[in-house]
C-alpha positions as CSV (number, residue, x, y, z in Angstrom):
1,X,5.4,47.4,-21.1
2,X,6.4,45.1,-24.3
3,X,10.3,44.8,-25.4
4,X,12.8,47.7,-25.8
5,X,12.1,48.3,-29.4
6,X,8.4,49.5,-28.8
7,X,10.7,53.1,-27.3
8,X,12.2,54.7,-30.2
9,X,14.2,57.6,-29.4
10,X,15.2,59.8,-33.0
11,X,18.5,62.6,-33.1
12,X,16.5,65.1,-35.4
13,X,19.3,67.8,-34.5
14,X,23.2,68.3,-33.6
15,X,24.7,71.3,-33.1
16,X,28.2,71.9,-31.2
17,X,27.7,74.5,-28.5
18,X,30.9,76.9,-28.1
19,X,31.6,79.4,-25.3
20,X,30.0,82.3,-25.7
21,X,33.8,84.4,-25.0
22,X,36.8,82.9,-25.9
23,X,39.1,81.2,-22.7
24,X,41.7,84.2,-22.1
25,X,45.4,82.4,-23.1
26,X,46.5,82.3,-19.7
27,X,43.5,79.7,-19.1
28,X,44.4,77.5,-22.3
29,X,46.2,74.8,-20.3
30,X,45.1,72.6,-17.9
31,X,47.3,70.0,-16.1
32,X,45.5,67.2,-14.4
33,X,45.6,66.8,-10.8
34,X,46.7,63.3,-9.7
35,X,42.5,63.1,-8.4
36,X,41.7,63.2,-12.6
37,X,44.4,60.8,-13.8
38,X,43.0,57.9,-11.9
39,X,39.7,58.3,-12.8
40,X,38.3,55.9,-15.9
41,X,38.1,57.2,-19.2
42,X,34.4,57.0,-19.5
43,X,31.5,58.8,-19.3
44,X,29.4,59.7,-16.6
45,X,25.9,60.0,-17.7
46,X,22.0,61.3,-15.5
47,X,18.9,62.6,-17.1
48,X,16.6,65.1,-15.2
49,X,12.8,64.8,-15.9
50,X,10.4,67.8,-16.6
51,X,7.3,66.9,-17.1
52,X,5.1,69.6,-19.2
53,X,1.3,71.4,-18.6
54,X,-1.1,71.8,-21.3
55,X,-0.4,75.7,-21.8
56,X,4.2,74.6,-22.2
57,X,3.5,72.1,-25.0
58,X,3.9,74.3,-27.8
59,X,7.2,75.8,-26.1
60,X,10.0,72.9,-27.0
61,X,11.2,74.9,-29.5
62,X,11.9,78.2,-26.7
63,X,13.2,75.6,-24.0
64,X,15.9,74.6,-26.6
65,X,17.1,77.8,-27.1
66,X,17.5,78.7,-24.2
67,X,19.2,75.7,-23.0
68,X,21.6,76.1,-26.4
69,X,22.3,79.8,-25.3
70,X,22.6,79.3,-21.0
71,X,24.8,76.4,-22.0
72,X,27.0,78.6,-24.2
73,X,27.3,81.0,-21.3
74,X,28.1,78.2,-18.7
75,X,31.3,77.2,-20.8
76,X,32.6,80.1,-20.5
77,X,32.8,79.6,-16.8
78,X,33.3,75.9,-16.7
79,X,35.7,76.2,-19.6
80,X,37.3,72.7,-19.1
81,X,34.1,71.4,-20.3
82,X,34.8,72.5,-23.9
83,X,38.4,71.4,-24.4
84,X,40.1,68.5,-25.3
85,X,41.6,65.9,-23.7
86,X,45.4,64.9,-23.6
87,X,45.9,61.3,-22.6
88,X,46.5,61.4,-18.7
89,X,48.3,64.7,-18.9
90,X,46.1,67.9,-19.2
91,X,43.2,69.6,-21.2
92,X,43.5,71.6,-23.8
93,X,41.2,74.4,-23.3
94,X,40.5,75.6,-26.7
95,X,36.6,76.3,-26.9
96,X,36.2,73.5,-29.3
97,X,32.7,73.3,-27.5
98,X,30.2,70.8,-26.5
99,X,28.1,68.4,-28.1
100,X,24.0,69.5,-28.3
101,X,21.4,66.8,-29.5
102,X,17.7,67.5,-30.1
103,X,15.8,64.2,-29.8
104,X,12.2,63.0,-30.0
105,X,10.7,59.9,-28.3
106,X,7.8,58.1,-29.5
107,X,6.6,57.8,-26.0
108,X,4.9,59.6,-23.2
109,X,7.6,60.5,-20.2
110,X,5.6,58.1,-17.9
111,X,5.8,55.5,-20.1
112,X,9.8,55.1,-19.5
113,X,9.6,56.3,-16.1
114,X,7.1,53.3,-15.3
115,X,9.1,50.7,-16.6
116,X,10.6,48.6,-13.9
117,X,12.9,46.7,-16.3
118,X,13.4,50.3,-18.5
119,X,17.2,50.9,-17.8
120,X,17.9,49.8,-21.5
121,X,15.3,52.1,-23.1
122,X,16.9,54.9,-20.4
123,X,20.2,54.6,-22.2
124,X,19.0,55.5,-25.1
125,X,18.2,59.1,-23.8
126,X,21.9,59.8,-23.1
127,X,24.4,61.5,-25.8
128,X,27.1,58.9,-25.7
129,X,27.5,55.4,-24.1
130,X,29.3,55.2,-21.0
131,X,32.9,54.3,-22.3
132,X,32.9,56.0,-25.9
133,X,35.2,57.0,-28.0
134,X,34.2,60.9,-28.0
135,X,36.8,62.0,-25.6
136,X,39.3,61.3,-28.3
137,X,37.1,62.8,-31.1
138,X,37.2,66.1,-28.9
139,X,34.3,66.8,-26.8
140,X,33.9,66.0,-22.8
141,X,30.7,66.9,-22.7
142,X,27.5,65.8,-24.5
143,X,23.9,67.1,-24.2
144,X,20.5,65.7,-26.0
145,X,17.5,67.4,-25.0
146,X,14.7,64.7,-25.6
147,X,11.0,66.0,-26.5
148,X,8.4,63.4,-25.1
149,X,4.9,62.8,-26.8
150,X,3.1,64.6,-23.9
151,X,5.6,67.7,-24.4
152,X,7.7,66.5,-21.8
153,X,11.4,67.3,-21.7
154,X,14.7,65.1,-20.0
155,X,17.7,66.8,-20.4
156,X,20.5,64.4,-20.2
157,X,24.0,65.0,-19.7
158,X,27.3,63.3,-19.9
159,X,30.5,64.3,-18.3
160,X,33.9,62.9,-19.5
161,X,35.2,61.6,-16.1
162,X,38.4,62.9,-16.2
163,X,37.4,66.7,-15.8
164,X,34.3,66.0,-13.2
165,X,33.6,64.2,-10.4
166,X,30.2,64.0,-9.0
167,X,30.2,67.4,-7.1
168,X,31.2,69.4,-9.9
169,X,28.5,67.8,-12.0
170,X,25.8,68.9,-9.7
171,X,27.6,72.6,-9.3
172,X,27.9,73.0,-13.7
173,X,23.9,71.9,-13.6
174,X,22.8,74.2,-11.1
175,X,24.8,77.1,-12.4
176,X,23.9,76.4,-15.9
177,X,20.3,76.2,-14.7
178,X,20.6,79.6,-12.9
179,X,22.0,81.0,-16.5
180,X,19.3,79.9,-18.4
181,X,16.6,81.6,-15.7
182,X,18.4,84.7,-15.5
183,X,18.8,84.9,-19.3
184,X,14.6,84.3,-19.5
185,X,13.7,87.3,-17.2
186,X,13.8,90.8,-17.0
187,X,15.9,91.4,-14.8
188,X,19.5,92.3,-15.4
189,X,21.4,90.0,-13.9
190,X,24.6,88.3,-14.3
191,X,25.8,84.5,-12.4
192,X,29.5,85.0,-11.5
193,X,30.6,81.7,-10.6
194,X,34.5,80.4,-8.9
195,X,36.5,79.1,-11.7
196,X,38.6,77.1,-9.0
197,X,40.2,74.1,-12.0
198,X,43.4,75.4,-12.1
199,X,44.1,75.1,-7.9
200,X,44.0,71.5,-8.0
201,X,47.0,70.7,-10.5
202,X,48.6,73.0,-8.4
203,X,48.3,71.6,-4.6
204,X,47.8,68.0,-6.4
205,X,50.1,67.7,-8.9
206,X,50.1,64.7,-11.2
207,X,51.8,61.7,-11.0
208,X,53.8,60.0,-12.9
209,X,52.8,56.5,-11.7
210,X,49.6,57.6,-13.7
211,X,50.9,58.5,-16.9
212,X,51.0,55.0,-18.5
213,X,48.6,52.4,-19.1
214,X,48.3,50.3,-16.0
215,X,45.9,47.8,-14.4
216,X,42.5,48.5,-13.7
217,X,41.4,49.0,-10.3
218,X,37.9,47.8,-11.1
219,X,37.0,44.4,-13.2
220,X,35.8,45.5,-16.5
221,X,32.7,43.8,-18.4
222,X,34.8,42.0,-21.0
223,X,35.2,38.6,-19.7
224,X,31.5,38.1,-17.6
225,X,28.1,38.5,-18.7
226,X,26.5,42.0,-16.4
227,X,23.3,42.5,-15.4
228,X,22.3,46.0,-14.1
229,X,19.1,46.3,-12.0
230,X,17.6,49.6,-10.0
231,X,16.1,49.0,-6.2
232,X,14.4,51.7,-4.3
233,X,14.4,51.7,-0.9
234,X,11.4,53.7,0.5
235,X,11.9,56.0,3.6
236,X,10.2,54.2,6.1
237,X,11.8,51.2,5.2
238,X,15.3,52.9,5.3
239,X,14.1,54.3,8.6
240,X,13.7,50.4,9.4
241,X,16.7,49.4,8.3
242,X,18.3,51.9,10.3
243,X,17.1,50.9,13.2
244,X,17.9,47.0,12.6
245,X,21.9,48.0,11.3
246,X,22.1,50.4,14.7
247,X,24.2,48.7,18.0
248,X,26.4,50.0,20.5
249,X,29.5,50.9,18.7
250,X,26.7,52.9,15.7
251,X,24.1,53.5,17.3
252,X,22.8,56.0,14.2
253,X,23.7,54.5,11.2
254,X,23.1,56.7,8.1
255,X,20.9,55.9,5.8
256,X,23.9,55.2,2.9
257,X,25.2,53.2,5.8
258,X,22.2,50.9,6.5
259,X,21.2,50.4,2.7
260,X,25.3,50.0,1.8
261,X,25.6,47.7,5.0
262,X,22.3,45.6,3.4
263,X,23.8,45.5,-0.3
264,X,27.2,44.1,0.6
265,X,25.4,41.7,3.0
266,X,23.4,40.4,0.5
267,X,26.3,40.4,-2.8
268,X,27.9,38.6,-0.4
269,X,25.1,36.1,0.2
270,X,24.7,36.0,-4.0
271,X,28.7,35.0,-4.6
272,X,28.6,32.4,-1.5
273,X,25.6,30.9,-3.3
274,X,27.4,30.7,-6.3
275,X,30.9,29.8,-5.2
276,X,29.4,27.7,-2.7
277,X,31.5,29.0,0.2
278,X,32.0,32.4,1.6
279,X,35.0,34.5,0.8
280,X,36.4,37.4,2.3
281,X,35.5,40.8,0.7
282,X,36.2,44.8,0.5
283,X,33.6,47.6,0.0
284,X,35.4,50.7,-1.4
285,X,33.6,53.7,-1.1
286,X,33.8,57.0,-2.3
287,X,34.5,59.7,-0.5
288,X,33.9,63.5,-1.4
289,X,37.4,65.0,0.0
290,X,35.9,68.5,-0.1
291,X,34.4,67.7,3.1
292,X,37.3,65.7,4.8
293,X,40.0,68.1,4.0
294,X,40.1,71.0,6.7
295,X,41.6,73.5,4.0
296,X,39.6,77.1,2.6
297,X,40.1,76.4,-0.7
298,X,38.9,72.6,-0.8
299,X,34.9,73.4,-0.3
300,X,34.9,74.8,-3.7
301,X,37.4,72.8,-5.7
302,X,36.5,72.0,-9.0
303,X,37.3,68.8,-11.2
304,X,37.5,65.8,-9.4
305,X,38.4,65.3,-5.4
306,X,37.4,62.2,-4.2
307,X,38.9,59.8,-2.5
308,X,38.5,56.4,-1.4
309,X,37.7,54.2,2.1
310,X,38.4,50.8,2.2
311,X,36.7,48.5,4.4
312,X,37.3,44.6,5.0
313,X,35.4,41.9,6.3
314,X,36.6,38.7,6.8
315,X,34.4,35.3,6.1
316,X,32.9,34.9,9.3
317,X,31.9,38.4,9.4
318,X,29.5,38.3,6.4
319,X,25.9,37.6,7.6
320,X,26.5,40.9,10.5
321,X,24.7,43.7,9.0
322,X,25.7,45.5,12.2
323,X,29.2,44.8,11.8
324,X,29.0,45.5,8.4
325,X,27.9,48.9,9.4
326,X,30.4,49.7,12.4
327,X,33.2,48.7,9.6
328,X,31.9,51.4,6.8
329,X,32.1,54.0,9.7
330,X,35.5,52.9,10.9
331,X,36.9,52.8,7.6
332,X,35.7,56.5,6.6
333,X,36.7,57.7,10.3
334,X,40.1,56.5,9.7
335,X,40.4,58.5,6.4
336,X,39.5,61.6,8.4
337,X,41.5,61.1,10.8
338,X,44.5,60.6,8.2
339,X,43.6,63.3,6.4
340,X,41.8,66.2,7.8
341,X,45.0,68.2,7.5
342,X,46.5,67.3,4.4
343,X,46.5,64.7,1.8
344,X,49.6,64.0,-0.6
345,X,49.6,63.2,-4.3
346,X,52.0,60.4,-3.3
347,X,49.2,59.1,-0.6
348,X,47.0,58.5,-3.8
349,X,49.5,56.9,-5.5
350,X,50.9,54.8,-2.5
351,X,46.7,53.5,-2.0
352,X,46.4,52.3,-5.4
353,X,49.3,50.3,-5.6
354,X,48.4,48.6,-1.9
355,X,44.6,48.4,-3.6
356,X,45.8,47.0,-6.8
357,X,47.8,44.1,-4.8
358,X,44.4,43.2,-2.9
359,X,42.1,43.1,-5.5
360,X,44.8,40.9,-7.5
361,X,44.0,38.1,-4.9
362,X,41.6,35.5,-6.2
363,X,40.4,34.5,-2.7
364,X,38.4,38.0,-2.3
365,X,35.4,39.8,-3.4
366,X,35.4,43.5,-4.3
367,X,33.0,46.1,-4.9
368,X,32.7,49.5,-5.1
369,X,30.3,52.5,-4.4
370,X,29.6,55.9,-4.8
371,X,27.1,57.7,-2.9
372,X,25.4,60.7,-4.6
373,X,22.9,61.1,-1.7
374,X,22.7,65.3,-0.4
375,X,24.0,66.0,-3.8
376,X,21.4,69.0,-5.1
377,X,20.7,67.1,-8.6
378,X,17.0,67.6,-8.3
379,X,17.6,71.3,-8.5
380,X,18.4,72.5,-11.4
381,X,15.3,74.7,-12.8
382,X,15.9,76.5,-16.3
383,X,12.6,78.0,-15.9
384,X,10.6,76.1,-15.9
385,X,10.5,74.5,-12.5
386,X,12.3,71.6,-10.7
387,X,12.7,68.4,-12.4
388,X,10.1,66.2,-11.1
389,X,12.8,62.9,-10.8
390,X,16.4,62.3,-12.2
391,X,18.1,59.1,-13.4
392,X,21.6,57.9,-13.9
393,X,21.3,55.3,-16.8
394,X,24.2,53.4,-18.2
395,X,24.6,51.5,-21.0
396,X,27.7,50.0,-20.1
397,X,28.6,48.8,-16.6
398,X,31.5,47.3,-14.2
399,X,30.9,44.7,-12.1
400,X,30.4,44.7,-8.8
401,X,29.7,48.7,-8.7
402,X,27.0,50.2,-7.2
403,X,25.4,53.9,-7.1
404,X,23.1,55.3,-4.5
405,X,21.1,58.5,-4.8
406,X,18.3,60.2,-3.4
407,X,15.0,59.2,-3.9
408,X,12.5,61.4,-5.1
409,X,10.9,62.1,-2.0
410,X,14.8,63.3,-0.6
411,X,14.8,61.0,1.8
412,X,14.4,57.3,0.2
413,X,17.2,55.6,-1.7
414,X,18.1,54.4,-5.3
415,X,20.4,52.0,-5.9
416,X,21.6,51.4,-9.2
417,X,23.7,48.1,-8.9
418,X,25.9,45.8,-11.2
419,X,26.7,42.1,-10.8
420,X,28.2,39.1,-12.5
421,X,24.6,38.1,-13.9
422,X,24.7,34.7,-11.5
423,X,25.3,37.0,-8.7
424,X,22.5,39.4,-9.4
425,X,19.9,36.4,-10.2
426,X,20.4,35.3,-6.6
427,X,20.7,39.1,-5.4
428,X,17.5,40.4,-6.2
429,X,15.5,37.5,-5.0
430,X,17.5,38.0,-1.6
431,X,14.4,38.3,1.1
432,X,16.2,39.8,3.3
433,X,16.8,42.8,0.6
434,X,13.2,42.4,-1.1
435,X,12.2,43.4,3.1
436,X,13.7,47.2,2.6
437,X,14.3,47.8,-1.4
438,X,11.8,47.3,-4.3
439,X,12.9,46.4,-7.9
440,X,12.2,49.2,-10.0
């Protein structure tokens, strides 16, 4: 496929969606847990893909409705959603709504789905860019529904980070899905979902250490050029990989271990190339608390509630995948063991000033990743069945960060991944990473 301008992608509609009952008063104020007010103030974007028969083509018009009347009834739940954000401090819950954008594309779905170099022209299906302004102008979350040539439809999604983590995401899809099918059939039936925001503020409380501007725990794109690239690893060559990253002290490795365990190998291989020595380095991984914390009300804790492991390797440790692998287990072990029973709002604040002083050094390389592997984002089904593939485009990245999620098939990887552009020209002609992952 030619450039980016051959995909145009055309807002023909904008409508702001509002709860469909008003937030009782009781609910109008939110504080922040100390797990929002370190997140960024940027937008987390994905697009699910539904591809369209013959006999649905001439329904785009019925979809939309009922994703504009499901969504109404979903806010009501997730009532955050529509409010308005208070720097660092709370939402204002005041059904000011969500954003709704009908959009056509001049394409067939395949077409942008096919493109191995099509993460630009994937951005332009998403509401908002990654760090816009919206949250100020009042809405935290922002929906275009996109109408493909072949009748196809990807609804995409963007989540103002400081209300959602990736969890809740998948949990607001799936139940807003479940809305939308219940509100198409006969039946008589009414999703009563946990509204579980307000608990958090509560046993997390923020922070003030938060509450002013302070320095960034990951480099921003301002001062180095990016380049963002997608790899697929297929599952018999994560099952590979898994068996090359296994030794005594893992003998299992996950697969978000082996493919993690690769990718930091090989970053580390593209900044040695670069630099022209090795340097020490950290992987900081996110972890999804819910599942570490031994506690009844964590498993359904909404809003964000994640936490981070750090791992460390030293230079002559860089070229071990297996090593590499025992450390990522060691280092999310050790944040069980710490904090199976509790965790502290002043632990969170304690981690990112220790975090802040290492990533300060100029001797180090640091990167960071989040695993959205297991999480049900393939599920949601309006109706109309499950979408067939789902994406997580942005337009604007960080350096040095990096995104896995399930493959299509649920048991392959995609890795979305963001390097100084001289790191990532030597990255993805790696051999040793070409071996397990595909550029896509």
């Amino acid at each position: 496929m030619g450039g980016s301008e051959m995909i145009n992608v055309e807002v023909i509609h904008k409508e702001i969606i509002k709860p469909s009952s008003p937030t009782p008063h009781h609910l109008r104020y939110l504080s922040l847990s100390v797990f929002d007010q370190f997140k960024y103030e940027i937008y987390l974007p994905h697009v699910v893909f539904y591809p369209s028969s013959s006999e649905e083509h001439s329904l785009v018009a019925e979809k939309s409705e009922l994703l504009k009347k499901s969504l109404s009834e979903a806010l009501t739940q997730f009532y955050p959603f529509a409010g308005e954000f208070k720097y660092n401090d709370s939402i204002n819950c005041d059904d000011r709504g969500a954003v709704f954008l009908e959009a056509q594309v001049n394409c067939p779905m395949s077409k942008i789905l096919d493109d191995k170099h099509g993460l630009e022209n994937m951005g332009k299906l998403i509401p908002t860019p990654v760090r816009s302004k919206h949250a100020q102008g009042g809405h935290l979350l922002l929906v275009q529904a996109n109408v493909f040539e072949c009748g196809g439809l990807a609804i995409a999604a963007s989540f103002f980070h400081k209300v959602v983590d990736a969890l809740s995401i998948s949990k607001f899809m799936e139940s807003w899905a479940e809305i939308a099918r219940c509100s198409a059939s006969t039946t008589d039936h009414h999703v009563v979902l946990p509204t579980e925001f307000c608990v958090a503020a509560t046993l997390f409380p923020p922070q003030e250490y938060f509450n002013s501007p302070k320095k960034l725990m990951l480099p921003l794109t301002e001062n180095y050029m990016v380049r963002r690239r997608r790899f697929v690893f297929d599952a018999s060559k994560i099952a590979a990989l898994k068996v090359k990253a296994a030794s005594a002290t893992v003998p299992s490795p996950t697969r978000v271990e082996a493919a993690s365990a690769l990718i930091w190998k090989c970053a580390m291989e593209a900044s040695r190339s670069n630099l022209g020595f090795v340097r020490s380095s950290t992987w900081r991984h996110a972890v999804n608390m819910r599942k570490i914390l031994a506690q009844p009300f964590a498993e359904n804790l909404l809003g964000n509630f994640s936490f981070y492991a750090i791992s460390k390797v030293e230079e002559n440790e860089a070229n071990d995948l297996q090593i590499l692998v025992a450390k990522l287990r060691k280092s999310v072990e050790e944040l069980k063991v710490k904090h199976t029973n509790e965790i502290r709002a002043e632990d969170v604040v304690q981690f990112f000033k220790e975090y802040g002083e290492l990533i300060e050094k100029d001797d180090m390389d640091n990167y960071t990743c989040s695993s959205l592997c297991r999480f049900p984002f393939c599920s949601a089904n309006f109706g109309w069945g499950k979408p067939s593939c789902t994406r997580f485009p942005r337009t604007e990245v960080f350096k040095n960060m990096f995104l896995l999620s399930d493959a299509t098939d649920g048991n392959g990887i995609e890795a979305y991944l963001s390097m100084k552009e001289e790191d990532m020209v030597m990255f993805e002609t790696n051999q040793d990473l070409l071996t397990y992952a595909s550029l896509q």
